[in-house]
C-alpha positions in Angstrom: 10.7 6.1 15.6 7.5 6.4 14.2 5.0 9.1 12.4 5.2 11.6 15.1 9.1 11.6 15.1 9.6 11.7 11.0 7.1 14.6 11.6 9.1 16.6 14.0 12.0 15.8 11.8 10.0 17.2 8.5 9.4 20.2 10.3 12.7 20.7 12.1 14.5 20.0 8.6 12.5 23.0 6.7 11.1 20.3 4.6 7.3 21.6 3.8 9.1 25.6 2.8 11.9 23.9 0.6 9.1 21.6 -0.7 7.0 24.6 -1.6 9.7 26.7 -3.1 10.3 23.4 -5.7 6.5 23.5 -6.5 6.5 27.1 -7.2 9.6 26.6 -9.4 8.2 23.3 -11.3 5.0 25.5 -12.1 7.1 28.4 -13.7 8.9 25.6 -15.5 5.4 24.2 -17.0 4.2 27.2 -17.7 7.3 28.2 -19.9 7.2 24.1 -21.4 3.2 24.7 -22.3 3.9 28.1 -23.9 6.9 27.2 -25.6 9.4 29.5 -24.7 11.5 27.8 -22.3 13.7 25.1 -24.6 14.0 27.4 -27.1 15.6 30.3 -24.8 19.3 28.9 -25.3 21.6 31.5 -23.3 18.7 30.7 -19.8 20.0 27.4 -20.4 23.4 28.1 -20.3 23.2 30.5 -17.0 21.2 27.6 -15.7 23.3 25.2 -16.1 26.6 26.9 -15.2 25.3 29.0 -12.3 23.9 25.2 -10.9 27.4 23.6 -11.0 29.4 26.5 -10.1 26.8 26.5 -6.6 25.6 23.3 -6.6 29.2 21.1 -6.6 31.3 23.1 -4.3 27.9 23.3 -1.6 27.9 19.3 -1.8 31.1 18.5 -1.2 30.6 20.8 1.9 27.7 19.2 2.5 29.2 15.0 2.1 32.1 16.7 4.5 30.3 17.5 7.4 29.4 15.2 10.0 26.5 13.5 10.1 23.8 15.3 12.3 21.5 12.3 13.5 18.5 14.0 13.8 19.6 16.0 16.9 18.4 19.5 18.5 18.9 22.2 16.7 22.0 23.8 16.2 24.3 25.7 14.0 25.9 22.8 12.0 22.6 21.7 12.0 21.6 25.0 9.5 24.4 24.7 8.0 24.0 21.5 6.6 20.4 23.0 5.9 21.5 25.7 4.1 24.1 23.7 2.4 21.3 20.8 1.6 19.3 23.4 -0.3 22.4 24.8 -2.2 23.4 21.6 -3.3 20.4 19.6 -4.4 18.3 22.7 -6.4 21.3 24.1 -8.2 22.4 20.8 -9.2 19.1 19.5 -10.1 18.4 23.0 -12.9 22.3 21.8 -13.7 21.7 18.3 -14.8 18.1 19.2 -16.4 19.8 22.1 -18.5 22.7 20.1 -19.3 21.1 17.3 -20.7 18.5 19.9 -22.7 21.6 21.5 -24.3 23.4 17.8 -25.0 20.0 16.7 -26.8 19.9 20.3 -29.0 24.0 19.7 -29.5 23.5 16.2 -31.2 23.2 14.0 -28.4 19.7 12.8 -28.9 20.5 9.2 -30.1 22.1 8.3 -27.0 20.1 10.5 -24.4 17.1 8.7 -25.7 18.7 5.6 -24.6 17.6 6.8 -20.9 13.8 7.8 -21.9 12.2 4.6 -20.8 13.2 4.9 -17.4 11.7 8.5 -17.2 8.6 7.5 -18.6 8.3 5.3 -15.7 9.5 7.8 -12.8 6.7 6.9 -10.3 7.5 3.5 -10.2 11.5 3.3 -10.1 11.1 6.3 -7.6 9.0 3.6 -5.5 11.3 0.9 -6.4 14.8 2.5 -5.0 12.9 3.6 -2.2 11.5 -0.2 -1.4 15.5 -1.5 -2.4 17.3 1.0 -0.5 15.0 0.6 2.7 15.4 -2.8 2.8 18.9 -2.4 2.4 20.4 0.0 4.6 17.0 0.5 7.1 16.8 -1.6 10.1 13.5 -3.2 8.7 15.9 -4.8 6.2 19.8 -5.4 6.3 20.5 -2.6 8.1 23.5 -1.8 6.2 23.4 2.6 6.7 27.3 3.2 7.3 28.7 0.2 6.3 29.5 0.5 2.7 32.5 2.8 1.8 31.8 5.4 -0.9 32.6 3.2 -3.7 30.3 0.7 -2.7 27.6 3.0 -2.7 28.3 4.0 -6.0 28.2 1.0 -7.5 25.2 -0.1 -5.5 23.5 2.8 -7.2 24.6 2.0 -10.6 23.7 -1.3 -10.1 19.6 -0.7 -8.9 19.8 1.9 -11.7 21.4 -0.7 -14.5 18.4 -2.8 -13.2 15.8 -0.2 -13.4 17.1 0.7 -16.9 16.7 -3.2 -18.0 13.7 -3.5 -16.5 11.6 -0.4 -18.1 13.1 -1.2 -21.2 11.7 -4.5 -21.0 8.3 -3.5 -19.8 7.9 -0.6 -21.9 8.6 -2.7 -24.9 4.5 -4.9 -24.0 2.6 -1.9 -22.1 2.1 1.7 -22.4 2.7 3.0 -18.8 4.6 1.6 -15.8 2.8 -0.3 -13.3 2.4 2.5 -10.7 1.8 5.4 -13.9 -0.8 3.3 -15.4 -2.4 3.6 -11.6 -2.2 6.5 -11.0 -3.8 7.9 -14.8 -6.8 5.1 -13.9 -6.9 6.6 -10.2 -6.7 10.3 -12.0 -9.3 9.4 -14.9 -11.6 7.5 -12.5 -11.4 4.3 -15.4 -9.2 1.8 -16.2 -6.8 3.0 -18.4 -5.8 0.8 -21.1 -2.1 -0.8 -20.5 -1.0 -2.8 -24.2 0.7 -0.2 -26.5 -1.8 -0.6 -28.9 -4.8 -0.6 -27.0 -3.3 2.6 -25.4 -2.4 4.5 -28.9 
């Protein structure tokens, strides 16, 4: 397979419309973060966050039920596992934002903060689990794709994540940005950007 395929497969997935539809909804949530009057609305964050689970849990363990669809023709289980993909990941995406927003109003802030460096570096552990997992479970790599039972996924992903954690922390603690941020704010500013945390502040 190559780019025309994963093409074909974008489209026949309704990838570029459920794409869209989480732009649309990440600029309502800015503008509500940049006038102030989204954190502060309490009872949207409860709706939020209970509406999210009470869709978002029951569609995925539909969705981790059905049988894999390997990219096929279309069919009906094929929109159903669309449908199901788009009630899962959403819902439960608003539900673990929300929730952690309410946990760091309710007290949790000390250990919630705990997690910060790794956000502040998104861009590059997003990159880094998608270089790891390729060349884990991708036939470029180990090809490894339906050989680990679910616990052994689980813990894989603890494990890249325990890394990731370590390794933000660690870099965080001598530069401003992460490697592929400070890139991409020299790339966005047209001039290099500072890295040292000094230099930087």
């Amino acid at each position: 397979p190559g780019p025309p395929f994963r093409a074909g497969d974008l489209l026949h997935s309704w990838r570029l419309p459920k794409v869209m539809g989480i732009f649309l909804l990440g600029l309502w949530v800015g503008r509500r973060l940049v006038a102030g009057t989204l954190l502060k609305d309490r009872a949207l964050l409860i709706r939020v966050c209970t509406v999210g689970f009470l869709v978002g849990l029951p569609a995925g363990v539909l969705l981790g039920a059905m049988p894999g669809e390997g990219g096929g023709p279309p069919s009906v289980e094929g929109l159903q596992a669309t449908v199901l993909y788009a009630l899962a990941v959403v819902p439960m995406a608003l539900a673990y934002a929300s929730g952690f927003v309410l946990l760091w109003q309710a007290g949790g802030e000390r250990w919630l903060r705990q997690f910060a460096p790794v956000g502040r570096m998104a861009l590059t552990n997003y990159l880094g689990q998608t270089i790891l997992c390729t060349t884990i479970f991708y036939g470029i790599g180990f090809g490894m794709v339906g050989r680990f039972a679910p616990w052994q996924v689980v813990v894989t992903a603890l494990t890249i994540y325990a890394g990731q954690w370590l390794f933000s922390r660690w870099w965080l603690s001598r530069y401003a940005f992460g490697p592929m941020e400070w890139l991409w704010r020299s790339i966005t500013y047209r001039r290099r950007k500072p890295m040292t945390p000094v230099a930087a502040a």
